[in-house]
C-alpha positions in Angstrom: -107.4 -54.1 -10.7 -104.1 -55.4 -10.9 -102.8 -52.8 -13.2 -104.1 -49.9 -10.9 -102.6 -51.3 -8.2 -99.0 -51.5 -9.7 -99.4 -47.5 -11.3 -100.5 -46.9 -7.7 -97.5 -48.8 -6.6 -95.1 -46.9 -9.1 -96.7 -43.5 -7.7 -96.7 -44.0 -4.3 -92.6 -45.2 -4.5 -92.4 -41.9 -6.8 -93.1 -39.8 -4.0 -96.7 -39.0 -5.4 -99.9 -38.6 -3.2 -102.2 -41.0 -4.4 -105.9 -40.6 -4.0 -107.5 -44.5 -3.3 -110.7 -45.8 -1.7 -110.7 -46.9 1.6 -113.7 -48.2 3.1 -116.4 -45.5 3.4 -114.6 -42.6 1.9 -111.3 -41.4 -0.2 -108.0 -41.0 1.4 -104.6 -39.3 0.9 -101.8 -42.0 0.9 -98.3 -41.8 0.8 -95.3 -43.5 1.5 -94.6 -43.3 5.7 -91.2 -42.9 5.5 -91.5 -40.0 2.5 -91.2 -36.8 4.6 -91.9 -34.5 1.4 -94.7 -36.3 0.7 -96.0 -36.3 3.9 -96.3 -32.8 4.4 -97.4 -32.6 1.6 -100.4 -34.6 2.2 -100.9 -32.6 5.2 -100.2 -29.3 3.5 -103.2 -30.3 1.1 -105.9 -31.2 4.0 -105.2 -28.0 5.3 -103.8 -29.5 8.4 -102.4 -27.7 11.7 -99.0 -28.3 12.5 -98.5 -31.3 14.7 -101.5 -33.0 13.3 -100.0 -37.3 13.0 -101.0 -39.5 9.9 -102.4 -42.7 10.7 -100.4 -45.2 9.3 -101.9 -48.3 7.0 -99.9 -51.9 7.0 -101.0 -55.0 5.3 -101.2 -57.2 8.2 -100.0 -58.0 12.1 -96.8 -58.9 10.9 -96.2 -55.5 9.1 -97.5 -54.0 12.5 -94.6 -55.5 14.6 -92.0 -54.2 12.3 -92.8 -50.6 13.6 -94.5 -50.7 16.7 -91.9 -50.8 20.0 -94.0 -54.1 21.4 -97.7 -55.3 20.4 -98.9 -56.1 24.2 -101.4 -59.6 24.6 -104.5 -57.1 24.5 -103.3 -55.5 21.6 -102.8 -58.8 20.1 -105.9 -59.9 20.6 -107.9 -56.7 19.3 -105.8 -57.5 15.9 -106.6 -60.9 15.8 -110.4 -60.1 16.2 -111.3 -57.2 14.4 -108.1 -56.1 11.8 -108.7 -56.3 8.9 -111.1 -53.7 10.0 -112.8 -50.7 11.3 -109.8 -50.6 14.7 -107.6 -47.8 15.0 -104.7 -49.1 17.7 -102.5 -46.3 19.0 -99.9 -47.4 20.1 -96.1 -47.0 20.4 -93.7 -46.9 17.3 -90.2 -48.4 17.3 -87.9 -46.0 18.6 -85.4 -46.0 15.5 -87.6 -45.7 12.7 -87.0 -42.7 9.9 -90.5 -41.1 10.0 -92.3 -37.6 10.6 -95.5 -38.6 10.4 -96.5 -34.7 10.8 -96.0 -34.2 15.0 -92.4 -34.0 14.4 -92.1 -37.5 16.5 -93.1 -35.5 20.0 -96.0 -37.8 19.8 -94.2 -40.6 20.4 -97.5 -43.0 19.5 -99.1 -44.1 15.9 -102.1 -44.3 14.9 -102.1 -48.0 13.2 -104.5 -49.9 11.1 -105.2 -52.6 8.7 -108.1 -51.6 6.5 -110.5 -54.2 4.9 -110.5 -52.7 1.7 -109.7 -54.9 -1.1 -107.6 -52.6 -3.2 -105.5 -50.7 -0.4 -104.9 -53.7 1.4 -103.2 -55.2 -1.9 -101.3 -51.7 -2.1 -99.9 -52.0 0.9 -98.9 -55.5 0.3 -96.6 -53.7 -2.0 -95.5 -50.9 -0.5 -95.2 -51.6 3.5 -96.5 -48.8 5.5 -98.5 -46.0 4.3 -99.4 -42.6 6.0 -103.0 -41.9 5.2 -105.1 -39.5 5.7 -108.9 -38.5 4.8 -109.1 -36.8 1.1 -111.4 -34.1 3.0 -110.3 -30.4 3.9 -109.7 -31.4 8.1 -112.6 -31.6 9.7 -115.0 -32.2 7.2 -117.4 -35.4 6.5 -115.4 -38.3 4.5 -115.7 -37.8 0.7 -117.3 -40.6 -1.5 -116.7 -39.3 -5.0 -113.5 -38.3 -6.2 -114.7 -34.9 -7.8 -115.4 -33.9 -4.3 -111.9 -33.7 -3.7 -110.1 -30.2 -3.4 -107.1 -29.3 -5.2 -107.9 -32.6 -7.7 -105.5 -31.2 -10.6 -102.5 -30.5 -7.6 -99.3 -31.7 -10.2 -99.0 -33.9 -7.1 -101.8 -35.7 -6.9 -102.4 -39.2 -8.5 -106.3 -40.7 -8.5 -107.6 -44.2 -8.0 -111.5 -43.3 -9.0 -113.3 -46.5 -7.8 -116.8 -44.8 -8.4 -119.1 -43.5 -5.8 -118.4 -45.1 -2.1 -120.7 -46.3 0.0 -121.0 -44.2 3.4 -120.6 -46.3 6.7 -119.3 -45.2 10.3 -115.8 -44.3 11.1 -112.9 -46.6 12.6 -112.8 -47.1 16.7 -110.1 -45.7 18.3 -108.3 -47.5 21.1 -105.3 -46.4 22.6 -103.1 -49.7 24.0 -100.4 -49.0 26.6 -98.2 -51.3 28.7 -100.8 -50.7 31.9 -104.4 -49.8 29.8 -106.2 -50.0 27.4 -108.9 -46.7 26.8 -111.4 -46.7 23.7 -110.9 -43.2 22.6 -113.8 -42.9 19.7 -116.8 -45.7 19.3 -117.4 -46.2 15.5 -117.7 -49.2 13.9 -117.1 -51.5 16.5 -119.1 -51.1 19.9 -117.3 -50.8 23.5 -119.2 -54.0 23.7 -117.6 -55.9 21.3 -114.0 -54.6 22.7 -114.8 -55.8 25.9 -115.6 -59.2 25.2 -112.4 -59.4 23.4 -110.3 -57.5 26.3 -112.4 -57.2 29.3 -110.1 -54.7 30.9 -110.7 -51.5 28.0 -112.2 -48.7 29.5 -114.0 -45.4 28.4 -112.2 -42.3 27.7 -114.8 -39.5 29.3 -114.4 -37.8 25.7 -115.3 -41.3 24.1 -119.0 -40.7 22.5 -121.2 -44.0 23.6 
């Protein structure tokens, strides 16, 4: 593994998208701070314009370096479930060089550290990465490389780990100074989010 993850390295810093394994499906990753490479991840999901990258880190640490302040709940919804299933929206720091696809009007990230093995020792590596899913938008997560679209693009570089295993999505929760709202229930249950933060609430979109 450790020679994949230095070629991923080398792409990634090249301005390549890289196709790697996250944990129940393939994803598009890039350097966050790379805005040719960004759009073109975006230009090869087929995105709409203003659609935001989630952004990957390696750790809480990383996630302070670009977030404008990690509140106690927020805090404590990293310490319990990242590395992990979480998606934290929250605010990035005001100064950083990024265009993560909504042109910065936005003015929130979509931020997680993943559990899987490989990426995580990527991002180690790199600091933070825009991801998104390796299917068109829209469509169900893809668990074998060939499934991808556009797999000879002179821009894409592939990380085939074999055949994922499917499991649910990440749970969103969106983290502000005065609330914190799950957005979408995957992997982790309001239930478990409210033992750790008793004040979350439900978005009325969030499924249950």
């Amino acid at each position: 593994m450790a020679t994949t993850i230095t070629q991923a390295v080398k792409w990634i810093q090249s301005g390549f998208v890289v196709v790697a394994p996250l944990e129940h499906g393939y994803v598009f990753l890039v350097d966050a701070f790379d805005h040719d490479a960004v759009r073109t991840m975006h230009t090869l999901r087929g995105d709409a314009l203003g659609v935001s990258a989630q952004v990957l880190v390696a750790n809480i640490g990383a996630a302070g370096g670009i977030t404008r302040e990690i509140s106690p709940e927020a805090h404590t919804l990293m310490d319990e479930f990242w590395p992990g299933l979480l998606t934290l929206n929250v605010a990035p720091q005001v100064g950083l060089t990024w265009d993560l696809g909504d042109d910065r009007k936005l003015d929130a990230i979509s931020l997680r550290v993943p559990a899987a093995e490989f990426v995580g020792k990527v991002l180690k590596k790199t600091g933070p990465l825009a991801c998104a899913s390796a299917a068109k938008a829209g469509s169900a997560p893809i668990l074998k490389v060939e499934d991808i679209e556009n797999l000879k693009s002179d821009i894409l570089r592939v990380c085939d780990f074999g055949e994922l295993e499917p499991g649910p999505a990440s749970t969103v929760v969106t983290v502000k100074a005065t609330s914190v709202v799950m957005i979408r229930e995957g992997a982790i249950s309001f239930e478990e989010l409210a033992l750790a933060v008793p004040k979350i609430s439900r978005a009325k979109a969030a499924n249950s």
